[in-house]
C-alpha positions as CSV (number, residue, x, y, z in Angstrom):
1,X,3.1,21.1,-17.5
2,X,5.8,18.9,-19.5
3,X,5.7,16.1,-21.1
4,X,6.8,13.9,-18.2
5,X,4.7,15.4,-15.7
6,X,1.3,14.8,-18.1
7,X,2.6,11.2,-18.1
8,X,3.0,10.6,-15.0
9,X,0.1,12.3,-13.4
10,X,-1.9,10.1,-16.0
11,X,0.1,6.9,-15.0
12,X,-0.5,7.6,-11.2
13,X,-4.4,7.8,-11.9
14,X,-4.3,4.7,-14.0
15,X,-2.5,3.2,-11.0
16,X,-4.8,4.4,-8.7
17,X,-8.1,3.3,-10.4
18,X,-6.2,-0.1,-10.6
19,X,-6.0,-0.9,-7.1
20,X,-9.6,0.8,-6.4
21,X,-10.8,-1.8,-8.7
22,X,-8.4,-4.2,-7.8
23,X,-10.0,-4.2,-3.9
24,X,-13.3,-4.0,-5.2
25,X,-12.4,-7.2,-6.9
26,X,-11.4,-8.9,-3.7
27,X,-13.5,-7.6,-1.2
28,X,-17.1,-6.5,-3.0
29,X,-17.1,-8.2,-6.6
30,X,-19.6,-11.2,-7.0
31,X,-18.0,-14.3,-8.4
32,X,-19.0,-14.2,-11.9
33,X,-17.0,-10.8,-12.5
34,X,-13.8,-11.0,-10.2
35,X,-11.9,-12.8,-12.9
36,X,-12.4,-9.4,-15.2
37,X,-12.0,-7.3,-12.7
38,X,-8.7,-8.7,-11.1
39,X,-7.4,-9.4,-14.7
40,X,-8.1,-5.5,-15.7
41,X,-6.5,-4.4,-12.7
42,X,-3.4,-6.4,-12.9
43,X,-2.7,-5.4,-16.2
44,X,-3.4,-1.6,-15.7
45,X,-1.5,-1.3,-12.3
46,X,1.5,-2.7,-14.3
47,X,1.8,-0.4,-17.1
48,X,1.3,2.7,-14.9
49,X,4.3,1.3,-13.5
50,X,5.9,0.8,-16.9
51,X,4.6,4.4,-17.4
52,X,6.3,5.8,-14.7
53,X,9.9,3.6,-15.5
54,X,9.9,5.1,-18.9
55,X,9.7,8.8,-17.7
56,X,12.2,8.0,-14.6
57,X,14.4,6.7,-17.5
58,X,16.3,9.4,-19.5
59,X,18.9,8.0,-21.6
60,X,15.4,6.2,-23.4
61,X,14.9,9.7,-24.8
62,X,11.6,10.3,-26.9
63,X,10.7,6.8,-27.8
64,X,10.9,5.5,-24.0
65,X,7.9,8.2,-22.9
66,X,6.1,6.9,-26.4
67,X,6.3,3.6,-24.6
68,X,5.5,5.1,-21.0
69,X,2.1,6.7,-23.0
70,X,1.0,3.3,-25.3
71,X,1.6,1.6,-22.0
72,X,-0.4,3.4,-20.1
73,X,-3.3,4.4,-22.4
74,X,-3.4,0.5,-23.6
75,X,-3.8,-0.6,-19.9
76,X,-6.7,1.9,-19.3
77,X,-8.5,0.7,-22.3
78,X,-8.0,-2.6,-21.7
79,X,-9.3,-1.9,-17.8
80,X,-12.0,-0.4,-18.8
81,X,-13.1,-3.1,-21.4
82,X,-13.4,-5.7,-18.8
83,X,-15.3,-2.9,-16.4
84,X,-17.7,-2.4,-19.0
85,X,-18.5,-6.3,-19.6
86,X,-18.5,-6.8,-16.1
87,X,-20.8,-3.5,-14.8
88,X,-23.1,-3.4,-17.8
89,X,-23.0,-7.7,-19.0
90,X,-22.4,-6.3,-22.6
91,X,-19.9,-9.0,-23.6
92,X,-19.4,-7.0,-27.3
93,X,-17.0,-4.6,-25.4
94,X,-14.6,-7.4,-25.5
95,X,-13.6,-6.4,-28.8
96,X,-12.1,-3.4,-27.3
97,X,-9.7,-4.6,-25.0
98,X,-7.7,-6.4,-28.2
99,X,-6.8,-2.7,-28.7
100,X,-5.0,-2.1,-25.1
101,X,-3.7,-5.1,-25.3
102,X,-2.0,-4.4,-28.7
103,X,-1.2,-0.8,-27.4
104,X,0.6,-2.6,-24.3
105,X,2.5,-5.1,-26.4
106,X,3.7,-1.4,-28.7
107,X,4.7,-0.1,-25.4
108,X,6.9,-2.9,-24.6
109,X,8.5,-3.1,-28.2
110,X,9.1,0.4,-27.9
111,X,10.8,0.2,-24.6
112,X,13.2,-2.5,-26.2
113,X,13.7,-0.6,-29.4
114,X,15.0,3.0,-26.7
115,X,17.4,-0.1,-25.1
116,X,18.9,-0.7,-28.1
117,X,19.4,2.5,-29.4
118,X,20.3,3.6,-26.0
């Protein structure tokens, strides 16, 4: 499987998880944890999106599919950090999600770096 492929498969799962969680927010999640929830979703669904933009886009070259993967890797993490304080009340898993969020924002600044090379 290529490059792209890998990325996009992992992109579509993030984007899938994203709107599992994102209904279980709406429909199932008690007050006290929709907040998380809905945030984490949010943020993942849109950089599996990002993901899949950066593959789609080919005159990005190499550095757009870096982007596609910190993208998508920092929205999982950063998903999963608010899952975790939410499922398990362990509020020290916060000091995960600052590293999605940080792997997001590379993924961004790569994306603008591959536009300005491009």
């Amino acid at each position: 499987m290529i490059v792209s492929r890998k990325l996009i498969l992992f992109a579509a799962l993030n984007g899938a998880m994203a709107v599992a969680v994102g209904a279980f927010a709406a429909h199932g999640a008690g007050p006290q944890i929709k907040t998380l929830l809905t945030t984490g979703a949010q943020y993942q669904l849109i950089h599996a999106v990002l993901a899949v933009a950066a593959v789609q886009w080919q005159a990005g070259g190499r550095l757009a599919s870096v982007a596609g993967w910190l993208a998508s890797v920092g929205g999982l993490i950063f998903c999963l950090s608010l899952l975790l304080i939410a499922f398990l009340g362990v509020p020290a898993f916060g000091a995960v999600a600052p590293v999605g969020g940080v792997l997001m924002i590379a993924g961004w600044l790569c994306l603008a770096i591959a536009a300005l090379r491009s």
